[in-house]
C-alpha positions as CSV (number, residue, x, y, z in Angstrom):
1,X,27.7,24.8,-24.1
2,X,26.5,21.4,-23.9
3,X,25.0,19.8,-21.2
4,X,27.4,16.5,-20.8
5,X,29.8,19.6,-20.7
6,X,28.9,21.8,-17.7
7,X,30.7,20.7,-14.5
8,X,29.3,18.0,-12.3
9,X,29.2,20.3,-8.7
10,X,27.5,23.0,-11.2
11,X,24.5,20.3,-12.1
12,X,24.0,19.3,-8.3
13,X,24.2,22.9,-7.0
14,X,21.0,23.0,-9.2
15,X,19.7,19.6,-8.6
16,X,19.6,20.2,-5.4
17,X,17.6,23.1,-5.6
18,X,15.4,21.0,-7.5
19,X,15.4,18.0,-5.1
20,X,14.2,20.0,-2.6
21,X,11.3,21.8,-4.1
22,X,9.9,18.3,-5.2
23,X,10.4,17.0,-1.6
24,X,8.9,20.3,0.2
25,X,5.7,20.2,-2.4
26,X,5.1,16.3,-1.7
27,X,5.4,17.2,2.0
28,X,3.1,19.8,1.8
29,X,0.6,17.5,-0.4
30,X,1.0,15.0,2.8
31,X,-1.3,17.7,5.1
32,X,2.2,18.7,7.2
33,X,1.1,22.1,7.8
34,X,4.1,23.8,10.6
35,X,7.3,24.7,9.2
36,X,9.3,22.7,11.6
37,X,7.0,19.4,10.9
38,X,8.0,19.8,7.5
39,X,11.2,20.2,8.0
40,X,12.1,17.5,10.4
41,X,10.0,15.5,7.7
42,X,12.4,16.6,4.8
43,X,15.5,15.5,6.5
44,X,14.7,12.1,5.9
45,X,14.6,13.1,2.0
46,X,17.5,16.0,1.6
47,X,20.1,14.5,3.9
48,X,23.1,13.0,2.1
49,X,22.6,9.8,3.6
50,X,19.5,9.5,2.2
51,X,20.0,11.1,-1.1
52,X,22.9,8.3,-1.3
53,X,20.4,6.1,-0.1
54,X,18.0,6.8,-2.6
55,X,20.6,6.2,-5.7
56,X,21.8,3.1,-4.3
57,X,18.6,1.7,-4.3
58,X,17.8,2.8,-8.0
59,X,21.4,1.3,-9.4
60,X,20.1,-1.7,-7.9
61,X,16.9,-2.1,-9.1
62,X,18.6,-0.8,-12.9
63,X,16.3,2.4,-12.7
64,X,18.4,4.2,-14.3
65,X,19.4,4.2,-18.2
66,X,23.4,4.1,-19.2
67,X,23.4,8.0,-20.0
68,X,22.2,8.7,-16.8
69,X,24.3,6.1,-14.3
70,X,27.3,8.1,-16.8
71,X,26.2,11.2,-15.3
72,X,25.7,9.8,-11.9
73,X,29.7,8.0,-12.0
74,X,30.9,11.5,-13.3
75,X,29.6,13.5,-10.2
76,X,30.5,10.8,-8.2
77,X,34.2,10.6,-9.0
78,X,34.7,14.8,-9.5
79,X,37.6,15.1,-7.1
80,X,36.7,16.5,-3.7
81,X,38.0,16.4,-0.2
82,X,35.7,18.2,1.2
83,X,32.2,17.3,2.3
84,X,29.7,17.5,5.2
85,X,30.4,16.9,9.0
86,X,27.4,14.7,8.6
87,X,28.8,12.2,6.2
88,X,31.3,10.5,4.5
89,X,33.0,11.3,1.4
90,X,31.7,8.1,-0.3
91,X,28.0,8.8,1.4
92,X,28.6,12.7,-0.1
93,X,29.5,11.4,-3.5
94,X,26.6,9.6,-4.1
95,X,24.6,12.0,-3.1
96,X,26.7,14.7,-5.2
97,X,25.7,12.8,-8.2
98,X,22.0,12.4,-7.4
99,X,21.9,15.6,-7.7
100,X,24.2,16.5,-10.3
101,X,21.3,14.0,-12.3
102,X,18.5,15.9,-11.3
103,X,20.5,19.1,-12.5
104,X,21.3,17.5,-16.1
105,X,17.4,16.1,-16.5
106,X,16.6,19.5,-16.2
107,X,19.1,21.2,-18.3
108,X,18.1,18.3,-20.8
109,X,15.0,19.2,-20.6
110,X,13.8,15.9,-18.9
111,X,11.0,17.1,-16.5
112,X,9.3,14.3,-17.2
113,X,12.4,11.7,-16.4
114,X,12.5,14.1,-13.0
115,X,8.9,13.2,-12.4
116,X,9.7,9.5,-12.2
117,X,13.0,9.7,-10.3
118,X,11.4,11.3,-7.6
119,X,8.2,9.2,-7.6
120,X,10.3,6.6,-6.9
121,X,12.3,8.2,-4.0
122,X,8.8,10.0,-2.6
123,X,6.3,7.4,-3.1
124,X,8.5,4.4,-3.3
């Protein structure tokens, strides 16, 4: 099966995974040594408000290539009705297909495009 084939909530449900790792390992890297620093410290990364946030941010500043915002609109528009308390469905969406990029990097074989994406979110 190819990549561009495997459905969009399938390539977030391991983006996310993903996502996370990179974000615990930076904080980590940062010197926050108690598990509840870290994670009130992660929130501000894994929420989907800031996920969204994130991907907004890197449409706007044309981050991304074509093939990638492709991926990004395809997650985005999977249909759906359901989504977090926490959110929005247009807030979830976006952060649906953050994810569902970091999931088809990987799949792609893309670690170092992975690297950069979350550079940006993390250091930028």
């Amino acid at each position: 099966m190819k990549v561009v084939e495997i459905n969009s909530l399938v390539l977030a449900y391991l983006g996310d995974t993903i996502y996370e790792n990179y974000v615990r390992r930076f904080l980590i890297s940062q010197g926050i040594g108690h598990v509840d620093q870290l994670q009130k410290a992660a929130v501000s990364y894994v929420s989907a408000k800031s996920q969204a946030s994130f991907l907004k941010k890197m449409i706007d500043d044309n981050f991304l290539s074509q093939e990638e915002l492709d991926v990004v609109l395809r997650a985005r528009n999977y249909k759906t009705t359901s989504h977090p308390k926490s959110c929005d469905i247009v807030t979830y969406k976006y952060a649906t297909g953050l994810e569902a990029l970091i999931g088809y990097l990987d799949l792609s074989n893309k670690k170092n495009r992975i690297d950069e994406i979350m550079k940006y979110i993390l250091e930028g």
